[in-house]
C-alpha positions as CSV (number, residue, x, y, z in Angstrom):
1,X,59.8,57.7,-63.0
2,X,59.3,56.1,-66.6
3,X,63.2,56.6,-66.8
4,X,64.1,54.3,-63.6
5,X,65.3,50.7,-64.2
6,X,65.8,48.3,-61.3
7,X,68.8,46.1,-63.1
8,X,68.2,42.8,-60.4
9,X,64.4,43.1,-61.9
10,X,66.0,41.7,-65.2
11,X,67.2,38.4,-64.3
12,X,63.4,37.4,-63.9
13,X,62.5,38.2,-67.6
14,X,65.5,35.8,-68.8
15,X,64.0,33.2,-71.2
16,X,66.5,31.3,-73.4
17,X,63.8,28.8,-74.6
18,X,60.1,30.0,-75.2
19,X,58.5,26.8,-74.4
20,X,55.7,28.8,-73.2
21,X,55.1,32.5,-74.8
22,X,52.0,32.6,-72.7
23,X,54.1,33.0,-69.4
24,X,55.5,36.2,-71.1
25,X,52.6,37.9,-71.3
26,X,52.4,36.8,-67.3
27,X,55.6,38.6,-66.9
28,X,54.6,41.7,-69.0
29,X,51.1,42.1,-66.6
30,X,53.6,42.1,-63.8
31,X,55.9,44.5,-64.8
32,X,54.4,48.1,-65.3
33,X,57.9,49.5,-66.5
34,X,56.8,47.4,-70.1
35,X,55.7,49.6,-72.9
36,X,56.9,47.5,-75.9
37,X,55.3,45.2,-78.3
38,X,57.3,43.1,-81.3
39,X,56.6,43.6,-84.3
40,X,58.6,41.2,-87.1
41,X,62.3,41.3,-86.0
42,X,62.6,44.7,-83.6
43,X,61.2,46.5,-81.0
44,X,58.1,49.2,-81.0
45,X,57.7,51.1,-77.9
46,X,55.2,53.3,-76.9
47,X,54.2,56.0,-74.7
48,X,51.7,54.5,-72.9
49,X,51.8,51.1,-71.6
50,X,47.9,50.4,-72.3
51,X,48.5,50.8,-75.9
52,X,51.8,48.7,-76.2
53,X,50.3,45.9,-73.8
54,X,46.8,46.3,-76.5
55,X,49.5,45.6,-79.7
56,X,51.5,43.1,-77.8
57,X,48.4,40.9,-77.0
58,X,46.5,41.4,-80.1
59,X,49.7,41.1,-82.4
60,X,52.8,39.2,-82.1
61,X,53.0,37.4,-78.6
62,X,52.5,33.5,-80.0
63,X,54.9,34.1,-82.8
64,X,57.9,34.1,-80.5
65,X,57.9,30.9,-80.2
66,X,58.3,29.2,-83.8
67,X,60.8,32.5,-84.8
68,X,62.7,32.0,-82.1
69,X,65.5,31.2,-84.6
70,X,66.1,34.3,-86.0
71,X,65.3,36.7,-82.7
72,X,68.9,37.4,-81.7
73,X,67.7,40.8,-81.9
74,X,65.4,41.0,-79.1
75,X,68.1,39.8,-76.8
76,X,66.6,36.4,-75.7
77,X,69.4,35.1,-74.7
78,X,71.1,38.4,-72.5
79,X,67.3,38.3,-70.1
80,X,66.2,41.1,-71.9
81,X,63.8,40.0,-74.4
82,X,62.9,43.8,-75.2
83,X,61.1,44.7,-72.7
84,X,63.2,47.4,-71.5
85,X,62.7,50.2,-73.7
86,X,65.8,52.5,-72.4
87,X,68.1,49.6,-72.7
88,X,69.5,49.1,-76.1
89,X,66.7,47.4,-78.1
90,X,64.6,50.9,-79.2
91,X,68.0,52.5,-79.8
92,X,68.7,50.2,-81.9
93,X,66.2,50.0,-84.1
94,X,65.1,53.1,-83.8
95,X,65.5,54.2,-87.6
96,X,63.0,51.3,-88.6
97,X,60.4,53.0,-86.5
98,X,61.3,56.0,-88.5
99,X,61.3,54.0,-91.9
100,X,58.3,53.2,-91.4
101,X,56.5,56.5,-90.0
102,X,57.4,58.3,-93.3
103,X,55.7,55.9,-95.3
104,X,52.5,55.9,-92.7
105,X,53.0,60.1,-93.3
106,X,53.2,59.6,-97.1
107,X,50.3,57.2,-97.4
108,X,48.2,60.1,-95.6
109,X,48.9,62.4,-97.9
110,X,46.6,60.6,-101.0
């Protein structure tokens, strides 16, 4: 189920100005398919959408707004805005996520 992806869903999510970062979070309540929070310029997905709604709140949500600049990456403008995680954005930047887990396994290690 986690796998399906209603394309006409999409078109709701597209934001080319983020006026308003608050009214993502509205979408991201409303859409249980989300399990992605941003974190600096990509994409983290998780397993669980409790945990990645948790980072997403705490973390990076009213940032969007003032970096909107230099966000090209979470596909603002193409109605995506990441929070598909089977469409392109974790693919992506998939080998940051794995940058970044070998320094979290190397920094357990001492």
């Amino acid at each position: 189920m986690g796998e399906e992806v209603i394309g006409t869903q999409s078109v709701s999510f597209c934001r080319t100005r983020l006026e308003y970062p608050e009214d993502i979070i509205d979408d991201i309540k409303n859409d249980p398919d989300i399990k992605c929070y941003y974190e600096n310029d990509f994409v983290v997905c998780f397993e669980t959408r409790l945990e990645s709604m948790r980072k997403l709140l705490e973390e990076k949500v009213f940032e969007l707004e003032s970096g909107y600049e230099n966000m090209a990456s979470f596909n603002l403008d193409y109605c995506e805005v990441g929070f598909r995680c089977d469409n392109c954005t974790y693919e992506r930047y998939e080998h940051m996520l794995e940058e970044d887990g070998e320094d979290e396994d190397e920094d357990a290690f001492f």
